[in-house]
Structure formats: C-alpha cells, structure tokens
N, CA, C and O atoms as a printed pandas DataFrame, in Angstrom:
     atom_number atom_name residue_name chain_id  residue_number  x_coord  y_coord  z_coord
0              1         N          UNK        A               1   22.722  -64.423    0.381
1              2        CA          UNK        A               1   22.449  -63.368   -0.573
2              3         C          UNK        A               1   21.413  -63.777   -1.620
3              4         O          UNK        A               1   20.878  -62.915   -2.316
4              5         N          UNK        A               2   21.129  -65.030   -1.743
5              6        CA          UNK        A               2   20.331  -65.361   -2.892
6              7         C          UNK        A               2   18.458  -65.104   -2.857
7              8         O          UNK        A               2   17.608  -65.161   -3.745
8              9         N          UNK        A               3   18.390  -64.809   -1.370
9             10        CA          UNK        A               3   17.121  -64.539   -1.091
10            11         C          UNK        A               3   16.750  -62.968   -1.601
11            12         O          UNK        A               3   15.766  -62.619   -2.252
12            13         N          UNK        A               4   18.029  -62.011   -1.015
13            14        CA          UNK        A               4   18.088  -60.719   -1.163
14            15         C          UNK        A               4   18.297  -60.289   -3.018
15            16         O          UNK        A               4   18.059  -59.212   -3.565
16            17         N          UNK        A               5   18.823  -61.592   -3.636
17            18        CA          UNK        A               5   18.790  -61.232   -4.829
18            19         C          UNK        A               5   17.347  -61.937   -6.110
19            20         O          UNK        A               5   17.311  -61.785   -7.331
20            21         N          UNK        A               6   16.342  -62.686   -5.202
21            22        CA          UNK        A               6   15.125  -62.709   -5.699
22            23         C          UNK        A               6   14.244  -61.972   -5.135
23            24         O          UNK        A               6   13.169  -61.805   -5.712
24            25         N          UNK        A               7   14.513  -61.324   -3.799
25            26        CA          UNK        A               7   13.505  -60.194   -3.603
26            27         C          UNK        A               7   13.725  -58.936   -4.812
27            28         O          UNK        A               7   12.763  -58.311   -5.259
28            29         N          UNK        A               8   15.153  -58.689   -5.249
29            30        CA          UNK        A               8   15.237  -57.702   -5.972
30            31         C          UNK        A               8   15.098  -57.754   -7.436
31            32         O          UNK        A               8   15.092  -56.715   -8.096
32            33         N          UNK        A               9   14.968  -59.099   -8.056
33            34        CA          UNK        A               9   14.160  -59.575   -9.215
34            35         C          UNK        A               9   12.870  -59.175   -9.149
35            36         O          UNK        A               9   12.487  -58.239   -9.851
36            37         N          UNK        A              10   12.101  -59.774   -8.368
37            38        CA          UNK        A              10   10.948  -59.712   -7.541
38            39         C          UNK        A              10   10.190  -58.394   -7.558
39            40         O          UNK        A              10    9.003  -58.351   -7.881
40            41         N          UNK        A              11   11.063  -57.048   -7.117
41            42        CA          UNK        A              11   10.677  -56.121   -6.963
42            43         C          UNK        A              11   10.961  -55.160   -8.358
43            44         O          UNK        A              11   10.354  -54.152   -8.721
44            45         N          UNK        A              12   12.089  -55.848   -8.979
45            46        CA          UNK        A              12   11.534  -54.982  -10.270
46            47         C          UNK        A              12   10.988  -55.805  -11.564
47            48         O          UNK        A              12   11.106  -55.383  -12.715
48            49         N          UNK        A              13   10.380  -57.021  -11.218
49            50        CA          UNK        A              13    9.182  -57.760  -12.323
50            51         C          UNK        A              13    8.016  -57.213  -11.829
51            52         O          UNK        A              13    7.111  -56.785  -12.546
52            53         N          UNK        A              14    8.011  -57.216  -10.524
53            54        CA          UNK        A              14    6.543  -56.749  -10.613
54            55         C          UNK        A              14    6.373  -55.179  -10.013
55            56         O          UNK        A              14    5.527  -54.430  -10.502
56            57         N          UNK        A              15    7.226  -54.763   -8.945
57            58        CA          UNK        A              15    7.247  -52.901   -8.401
58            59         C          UNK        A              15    7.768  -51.984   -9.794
59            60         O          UNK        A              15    7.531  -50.777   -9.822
60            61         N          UNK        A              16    8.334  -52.514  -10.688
61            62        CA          UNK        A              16    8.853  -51.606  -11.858
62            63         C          UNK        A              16    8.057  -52.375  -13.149
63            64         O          UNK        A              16    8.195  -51.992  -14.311
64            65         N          UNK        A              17    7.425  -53.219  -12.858
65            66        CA          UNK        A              17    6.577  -53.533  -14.560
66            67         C          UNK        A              17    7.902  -54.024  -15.672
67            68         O          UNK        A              17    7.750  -54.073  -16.893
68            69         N          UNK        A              18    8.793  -54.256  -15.176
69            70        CA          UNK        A              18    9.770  -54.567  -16.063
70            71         C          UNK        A              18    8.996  -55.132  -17.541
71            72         O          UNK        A              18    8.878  -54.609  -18.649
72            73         N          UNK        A              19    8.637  -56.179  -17.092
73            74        CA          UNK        A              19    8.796  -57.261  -18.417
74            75         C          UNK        A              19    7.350  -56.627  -19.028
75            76         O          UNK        A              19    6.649  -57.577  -19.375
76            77         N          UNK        A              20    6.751  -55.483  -19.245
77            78        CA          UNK        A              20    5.467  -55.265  -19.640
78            79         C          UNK        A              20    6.061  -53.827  -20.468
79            80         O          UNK        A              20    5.367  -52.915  -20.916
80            81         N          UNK        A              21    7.821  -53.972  -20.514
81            82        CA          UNK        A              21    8.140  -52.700  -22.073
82            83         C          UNK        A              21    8.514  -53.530  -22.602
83            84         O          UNK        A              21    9.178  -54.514  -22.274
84            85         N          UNK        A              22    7.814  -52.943  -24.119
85            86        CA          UNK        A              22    8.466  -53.686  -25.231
86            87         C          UNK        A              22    9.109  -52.887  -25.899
87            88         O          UNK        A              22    8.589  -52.052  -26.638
88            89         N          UNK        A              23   10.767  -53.090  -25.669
89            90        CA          UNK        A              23   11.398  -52.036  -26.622
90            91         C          UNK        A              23   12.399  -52.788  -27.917
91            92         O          UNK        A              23   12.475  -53.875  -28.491
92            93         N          UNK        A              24   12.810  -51.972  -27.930
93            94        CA          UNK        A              24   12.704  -52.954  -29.818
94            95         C          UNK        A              24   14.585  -52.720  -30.083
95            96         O          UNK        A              24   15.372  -52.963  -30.998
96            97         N          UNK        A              25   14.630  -52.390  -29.325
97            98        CA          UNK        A              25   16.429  -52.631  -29.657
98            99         C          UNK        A              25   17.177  -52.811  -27.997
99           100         O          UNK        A              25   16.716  -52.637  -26.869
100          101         N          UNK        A              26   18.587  -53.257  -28.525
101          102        CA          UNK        A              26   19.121  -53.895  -26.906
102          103         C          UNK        A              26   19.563  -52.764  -26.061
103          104         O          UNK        A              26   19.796  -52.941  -24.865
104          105         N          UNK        A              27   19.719  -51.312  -26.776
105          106        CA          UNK        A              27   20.613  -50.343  -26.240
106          107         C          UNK        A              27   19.379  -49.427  -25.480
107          108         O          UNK        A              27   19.684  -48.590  -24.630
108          109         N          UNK        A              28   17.689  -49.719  -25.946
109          110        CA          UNK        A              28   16.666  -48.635  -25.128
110          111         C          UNK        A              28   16.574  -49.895  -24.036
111          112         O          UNK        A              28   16.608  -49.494  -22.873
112          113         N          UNK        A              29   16.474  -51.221  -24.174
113          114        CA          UNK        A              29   16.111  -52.267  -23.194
114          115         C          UNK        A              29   17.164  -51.960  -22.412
115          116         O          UNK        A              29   16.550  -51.814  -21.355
116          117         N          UNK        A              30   18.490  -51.718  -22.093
117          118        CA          UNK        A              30   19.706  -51.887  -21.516
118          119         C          UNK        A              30   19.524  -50.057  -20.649
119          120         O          UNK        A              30   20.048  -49.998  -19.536
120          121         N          UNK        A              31   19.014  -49.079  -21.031
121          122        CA          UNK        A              31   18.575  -48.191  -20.495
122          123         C          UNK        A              31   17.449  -48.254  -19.547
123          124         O          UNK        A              31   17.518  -47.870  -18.380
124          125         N          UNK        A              32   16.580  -48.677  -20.020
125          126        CA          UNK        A              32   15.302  -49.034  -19.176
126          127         C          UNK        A              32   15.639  -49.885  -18.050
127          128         O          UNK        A              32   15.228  -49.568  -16.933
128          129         N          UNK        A              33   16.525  -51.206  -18.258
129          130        CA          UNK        A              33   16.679  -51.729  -16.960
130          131         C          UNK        A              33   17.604  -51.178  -16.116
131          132         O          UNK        A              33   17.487  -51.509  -14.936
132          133         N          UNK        A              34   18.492  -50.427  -16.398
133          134        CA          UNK        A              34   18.956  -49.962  -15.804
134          135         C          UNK        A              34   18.585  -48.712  -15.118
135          136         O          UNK        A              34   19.254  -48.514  -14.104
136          137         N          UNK        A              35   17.729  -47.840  -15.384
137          138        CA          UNK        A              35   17.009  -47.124  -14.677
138          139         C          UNK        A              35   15.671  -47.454  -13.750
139          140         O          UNK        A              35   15.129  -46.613  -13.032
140          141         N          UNK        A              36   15.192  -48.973  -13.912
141          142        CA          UNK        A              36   14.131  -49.347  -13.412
142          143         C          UNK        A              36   14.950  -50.288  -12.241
143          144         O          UNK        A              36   14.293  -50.672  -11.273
144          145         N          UNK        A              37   15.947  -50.538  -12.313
145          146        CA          UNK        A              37   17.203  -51.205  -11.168
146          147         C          UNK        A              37   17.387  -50.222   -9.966
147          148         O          UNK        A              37   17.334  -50.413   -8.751
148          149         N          UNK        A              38   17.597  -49.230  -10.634
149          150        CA          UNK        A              38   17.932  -48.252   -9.266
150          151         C          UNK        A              38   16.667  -48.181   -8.470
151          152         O          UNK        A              38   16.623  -48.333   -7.249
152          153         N          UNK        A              39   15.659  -47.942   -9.230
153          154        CA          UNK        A              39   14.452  -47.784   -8.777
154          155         C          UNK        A              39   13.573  -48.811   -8.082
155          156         O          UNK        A              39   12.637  -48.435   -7.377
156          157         N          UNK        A              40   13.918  -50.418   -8.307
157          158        CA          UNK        A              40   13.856  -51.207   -7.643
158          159         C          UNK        A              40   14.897  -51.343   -6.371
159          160         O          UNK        A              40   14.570  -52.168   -5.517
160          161         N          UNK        A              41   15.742  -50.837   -6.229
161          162        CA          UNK        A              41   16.710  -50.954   -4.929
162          163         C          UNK        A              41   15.779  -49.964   -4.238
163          164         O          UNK        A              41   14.946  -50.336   -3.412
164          165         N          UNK        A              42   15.911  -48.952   -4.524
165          166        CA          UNK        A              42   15.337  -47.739   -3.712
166          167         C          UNK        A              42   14.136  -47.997   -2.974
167          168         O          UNK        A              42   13.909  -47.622   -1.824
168          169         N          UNK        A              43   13.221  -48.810   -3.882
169          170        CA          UNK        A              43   12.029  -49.292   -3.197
170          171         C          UNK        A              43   12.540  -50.789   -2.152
171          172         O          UNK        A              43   12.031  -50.997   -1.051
172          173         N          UNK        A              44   13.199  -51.348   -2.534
173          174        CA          UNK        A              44   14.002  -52.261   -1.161
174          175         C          UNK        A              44   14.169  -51.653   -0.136
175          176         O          UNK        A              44   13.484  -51.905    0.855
176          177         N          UNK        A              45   15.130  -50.701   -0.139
177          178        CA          UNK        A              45   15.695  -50.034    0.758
178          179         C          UNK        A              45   14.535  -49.000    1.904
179          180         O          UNK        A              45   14.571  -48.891    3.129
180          181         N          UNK        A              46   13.720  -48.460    1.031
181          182        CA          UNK        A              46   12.546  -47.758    1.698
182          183         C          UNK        A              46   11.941  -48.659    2.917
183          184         O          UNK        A              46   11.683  -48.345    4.078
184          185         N          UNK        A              47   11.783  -50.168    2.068
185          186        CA          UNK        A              47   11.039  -50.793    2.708
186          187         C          UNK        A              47   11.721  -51.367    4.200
187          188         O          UNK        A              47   11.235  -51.510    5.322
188          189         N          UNK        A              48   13.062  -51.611    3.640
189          190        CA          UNK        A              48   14.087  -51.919    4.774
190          191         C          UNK        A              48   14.417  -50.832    5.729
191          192         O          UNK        A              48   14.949  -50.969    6.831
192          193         N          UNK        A              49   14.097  -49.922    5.255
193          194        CA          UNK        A              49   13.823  -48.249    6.542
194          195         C          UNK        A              49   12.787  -48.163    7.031
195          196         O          UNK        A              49   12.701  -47.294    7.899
196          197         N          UNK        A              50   11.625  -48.928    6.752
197          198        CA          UNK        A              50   10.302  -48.798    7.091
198          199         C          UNK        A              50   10.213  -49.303    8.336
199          200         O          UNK        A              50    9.791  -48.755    9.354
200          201         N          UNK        A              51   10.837  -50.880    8.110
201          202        CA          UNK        A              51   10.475  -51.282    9.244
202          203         C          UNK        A              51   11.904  -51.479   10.221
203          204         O          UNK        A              51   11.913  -52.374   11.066
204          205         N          UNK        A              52   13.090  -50.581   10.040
205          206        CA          UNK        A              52   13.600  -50.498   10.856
206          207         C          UNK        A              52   13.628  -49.219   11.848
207          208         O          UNK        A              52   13.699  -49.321   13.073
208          209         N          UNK        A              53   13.557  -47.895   11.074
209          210        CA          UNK        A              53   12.999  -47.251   11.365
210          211         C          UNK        A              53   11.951  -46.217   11.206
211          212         O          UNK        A              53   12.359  -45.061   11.096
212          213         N          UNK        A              54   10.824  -46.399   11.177
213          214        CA          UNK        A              54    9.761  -45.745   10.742
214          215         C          UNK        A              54    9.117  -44.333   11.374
215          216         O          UNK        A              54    7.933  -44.010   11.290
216          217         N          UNK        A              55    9.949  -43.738   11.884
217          218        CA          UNK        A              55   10.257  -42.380   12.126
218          219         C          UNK        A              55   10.554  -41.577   10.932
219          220         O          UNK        A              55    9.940  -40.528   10.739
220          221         N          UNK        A              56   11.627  -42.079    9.962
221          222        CA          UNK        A              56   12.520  -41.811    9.172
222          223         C          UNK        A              56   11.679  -40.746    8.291
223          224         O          UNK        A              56   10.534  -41.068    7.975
224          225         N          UNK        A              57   12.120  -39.664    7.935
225          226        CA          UNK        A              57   11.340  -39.225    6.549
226          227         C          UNK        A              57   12.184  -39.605    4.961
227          228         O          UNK        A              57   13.340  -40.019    4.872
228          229         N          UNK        A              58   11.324  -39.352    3.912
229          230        CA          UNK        A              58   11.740  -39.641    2.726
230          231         C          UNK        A              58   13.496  -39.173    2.330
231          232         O          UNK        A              58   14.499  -39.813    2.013
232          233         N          UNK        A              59   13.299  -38.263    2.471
233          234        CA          UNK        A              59   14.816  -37.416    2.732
234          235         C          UNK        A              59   15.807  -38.437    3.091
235          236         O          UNK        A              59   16.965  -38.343    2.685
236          237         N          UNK        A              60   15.409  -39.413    3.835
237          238        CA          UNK        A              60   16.658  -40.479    4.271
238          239         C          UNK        A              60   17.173  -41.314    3.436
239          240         O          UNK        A              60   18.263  -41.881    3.504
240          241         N          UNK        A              61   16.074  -41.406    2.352
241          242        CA          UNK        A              61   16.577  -42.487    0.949
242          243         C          UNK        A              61   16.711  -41.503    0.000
243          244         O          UNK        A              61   17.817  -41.255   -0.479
244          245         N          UNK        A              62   15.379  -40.711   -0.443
245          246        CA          UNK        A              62   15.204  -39.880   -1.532
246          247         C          UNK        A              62   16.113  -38.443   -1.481
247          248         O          UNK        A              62   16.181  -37.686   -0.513
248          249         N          UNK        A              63   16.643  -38.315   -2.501
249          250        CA          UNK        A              63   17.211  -37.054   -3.156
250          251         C          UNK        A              63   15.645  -36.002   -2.926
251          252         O          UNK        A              63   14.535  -36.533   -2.898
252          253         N          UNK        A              64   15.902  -34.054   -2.741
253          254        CA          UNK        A              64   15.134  -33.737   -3.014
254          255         C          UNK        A              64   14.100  -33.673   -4.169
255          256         O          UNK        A              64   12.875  -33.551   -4.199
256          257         N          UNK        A              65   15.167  -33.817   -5.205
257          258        CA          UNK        A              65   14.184  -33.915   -6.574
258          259         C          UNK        A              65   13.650  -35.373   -7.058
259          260         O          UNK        A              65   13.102  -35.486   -8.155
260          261         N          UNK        A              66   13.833  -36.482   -6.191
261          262        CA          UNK        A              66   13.325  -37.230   -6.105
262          263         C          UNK        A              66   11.882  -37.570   -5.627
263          264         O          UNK        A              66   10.983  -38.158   -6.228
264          265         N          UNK        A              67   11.918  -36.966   -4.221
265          266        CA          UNK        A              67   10.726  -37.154   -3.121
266          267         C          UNK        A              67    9.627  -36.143   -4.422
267          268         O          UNK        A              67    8.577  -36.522   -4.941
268          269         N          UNK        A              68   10.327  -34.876   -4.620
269          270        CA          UNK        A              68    9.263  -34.244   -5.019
270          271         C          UNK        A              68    8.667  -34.280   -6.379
271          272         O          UNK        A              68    7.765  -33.502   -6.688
272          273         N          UNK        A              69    9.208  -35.274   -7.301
273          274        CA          UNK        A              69    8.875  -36.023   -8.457
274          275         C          UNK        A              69    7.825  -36.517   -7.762
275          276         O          UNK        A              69    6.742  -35.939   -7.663
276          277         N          UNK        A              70    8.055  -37.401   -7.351
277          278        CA          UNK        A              70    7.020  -39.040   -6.789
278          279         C          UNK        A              70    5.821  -38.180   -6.141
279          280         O          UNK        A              70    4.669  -38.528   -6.403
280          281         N          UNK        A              71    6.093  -36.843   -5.134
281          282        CA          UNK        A              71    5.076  -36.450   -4.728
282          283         C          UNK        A              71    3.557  -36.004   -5.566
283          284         O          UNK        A              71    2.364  -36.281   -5.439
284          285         N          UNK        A              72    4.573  -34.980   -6.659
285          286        CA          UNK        A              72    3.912  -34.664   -7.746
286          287         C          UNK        A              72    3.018  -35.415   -8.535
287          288         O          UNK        A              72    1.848  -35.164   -8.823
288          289         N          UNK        A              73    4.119  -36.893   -9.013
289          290        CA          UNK        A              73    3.387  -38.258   -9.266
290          291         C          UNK        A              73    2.029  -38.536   -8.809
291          292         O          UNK        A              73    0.918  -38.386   -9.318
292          293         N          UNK        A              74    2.462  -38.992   -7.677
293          294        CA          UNK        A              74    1.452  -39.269   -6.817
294          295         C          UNK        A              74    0.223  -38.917   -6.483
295          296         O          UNK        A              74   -0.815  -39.567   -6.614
296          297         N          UNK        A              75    0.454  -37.403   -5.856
297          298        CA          UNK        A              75   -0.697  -36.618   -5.738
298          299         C          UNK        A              75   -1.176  -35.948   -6.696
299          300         O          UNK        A              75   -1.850  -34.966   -6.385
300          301         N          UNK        A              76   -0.976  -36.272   -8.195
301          302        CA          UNK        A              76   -1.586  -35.194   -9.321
302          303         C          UNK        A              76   -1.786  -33.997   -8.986
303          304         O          UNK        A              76   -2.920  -33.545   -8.825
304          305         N          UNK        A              77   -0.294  -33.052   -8.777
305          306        CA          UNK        A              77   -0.348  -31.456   -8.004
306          307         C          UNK        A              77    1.106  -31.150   -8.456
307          308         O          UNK        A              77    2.082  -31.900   -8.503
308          309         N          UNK        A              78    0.962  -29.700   -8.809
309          310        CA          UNK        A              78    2.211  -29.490   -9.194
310          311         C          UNK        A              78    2.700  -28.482   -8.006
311          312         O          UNK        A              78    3.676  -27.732   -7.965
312          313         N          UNK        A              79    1.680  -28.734   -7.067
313          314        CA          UNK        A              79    2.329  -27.883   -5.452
314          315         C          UNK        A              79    2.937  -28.714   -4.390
315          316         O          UNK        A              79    2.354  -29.655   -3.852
316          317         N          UNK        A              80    4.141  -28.320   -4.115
317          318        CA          UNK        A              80    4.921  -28.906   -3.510
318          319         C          UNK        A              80    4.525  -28.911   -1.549
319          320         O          UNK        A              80    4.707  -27.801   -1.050
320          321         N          UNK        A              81    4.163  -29.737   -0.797
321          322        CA          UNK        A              81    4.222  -29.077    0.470
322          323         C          UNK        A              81    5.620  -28.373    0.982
323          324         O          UNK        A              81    6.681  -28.271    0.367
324          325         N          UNK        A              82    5.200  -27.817    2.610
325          326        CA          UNK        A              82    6.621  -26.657    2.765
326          327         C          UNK        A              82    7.733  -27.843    3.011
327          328         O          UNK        A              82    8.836  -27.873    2.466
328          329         N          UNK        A              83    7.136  -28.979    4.096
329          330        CA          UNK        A              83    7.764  -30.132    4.298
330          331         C          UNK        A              83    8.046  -30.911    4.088
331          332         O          UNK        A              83    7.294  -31.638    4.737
332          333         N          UNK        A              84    8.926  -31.743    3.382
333          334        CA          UNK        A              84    8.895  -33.480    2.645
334          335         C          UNK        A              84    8.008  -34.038    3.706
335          336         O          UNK        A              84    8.215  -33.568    4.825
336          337         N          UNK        A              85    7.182  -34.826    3.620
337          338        CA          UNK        A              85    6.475  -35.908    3.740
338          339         C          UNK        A              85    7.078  -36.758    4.724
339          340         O          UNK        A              85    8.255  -37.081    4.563
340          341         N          UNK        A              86    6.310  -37.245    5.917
341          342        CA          UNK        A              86    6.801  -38.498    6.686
342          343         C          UNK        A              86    6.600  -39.700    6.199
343          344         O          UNK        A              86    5.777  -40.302    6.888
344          345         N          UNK        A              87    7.079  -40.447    5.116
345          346        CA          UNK        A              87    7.033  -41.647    4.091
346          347         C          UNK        A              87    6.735  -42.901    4.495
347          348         O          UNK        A              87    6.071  -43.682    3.813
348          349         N          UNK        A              88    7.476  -43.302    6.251
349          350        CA          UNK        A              88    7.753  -44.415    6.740
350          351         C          UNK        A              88    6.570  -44.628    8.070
351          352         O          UNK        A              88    6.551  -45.491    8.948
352          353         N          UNK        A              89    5.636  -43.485    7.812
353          354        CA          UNK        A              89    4.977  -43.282    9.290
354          355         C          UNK        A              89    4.047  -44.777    9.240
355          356         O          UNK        A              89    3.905  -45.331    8.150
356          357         N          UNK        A              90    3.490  -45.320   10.378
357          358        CA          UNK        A              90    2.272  -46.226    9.703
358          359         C          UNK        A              90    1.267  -46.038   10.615
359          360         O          UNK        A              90    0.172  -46.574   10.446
C-alpha cells in the first residue's frame, strides 16, 4: 500500500497544486484538502480505468454534474454536448 499511498500524495502535490494555497487559518486549509483529496482519488481512479478499461466513458467515475463542470472547465463553453464524452478513449 505504501506505493499506492505516494502515488496519491503525488497526485495531489502536484494534479491538485496543493501546496501552492496559501490559506491563513487551519479550518479553510482543512477544507481545501479535503476537497482537493477527493479530487486527487478521482484522478487515480480515472487513470486506473484508463488503462484497464479504455472503452469506459466518464460516467463510470464522474457524477453527471461532475463530467459537465470539468467539460465546461475545460472547453471554455457553457454548451453542454447531447453525449458525455468518451474520457478513456486513446
């Protein structure tokens, strides 16, 4: 487990920017990591669907209002396609 638990350090020092907020009390820091935690698993897990199965669409990890946050994110568009996205294709 100790490998699986520096990949997930790993992925949220540098996939979530962790250590680059500076927040100024323990109770917004204790929020932030904890919302940038989930968000580092999720990106584990994507990746661990990627290459197991890469058929998969987003839908298999992501909540709808998830996929279509990140899409939005992503593509600077506040239009949604009709279809979630094939996420894992390569």
């Amino acid at each position: 487990m100790r490998w699986k638990i520096e990949e997930f350090f790993k992925t949220l020092k540098s996939g979530c920017c962790v250590e680059q907020c500076r927040l100024n009390t323990a109770t917004k820091l204790t929020k932030m990591i904890t919302l940038k935690s989930i968000i580092a698993f999720k990106l584990m897990y994507m990746t661990k669907m990627a290459a197991l199965c890469p058929e998969a669409t987003c839908t298999d990890v992501l909540s709808k209002i998830e996929w279509q946050t990140l899409y939005c994110r992503i593509q600077t568009t506040s239009r949604l396609p009709e279809h979630p996205p094939q996420c894992f294709r390569q």
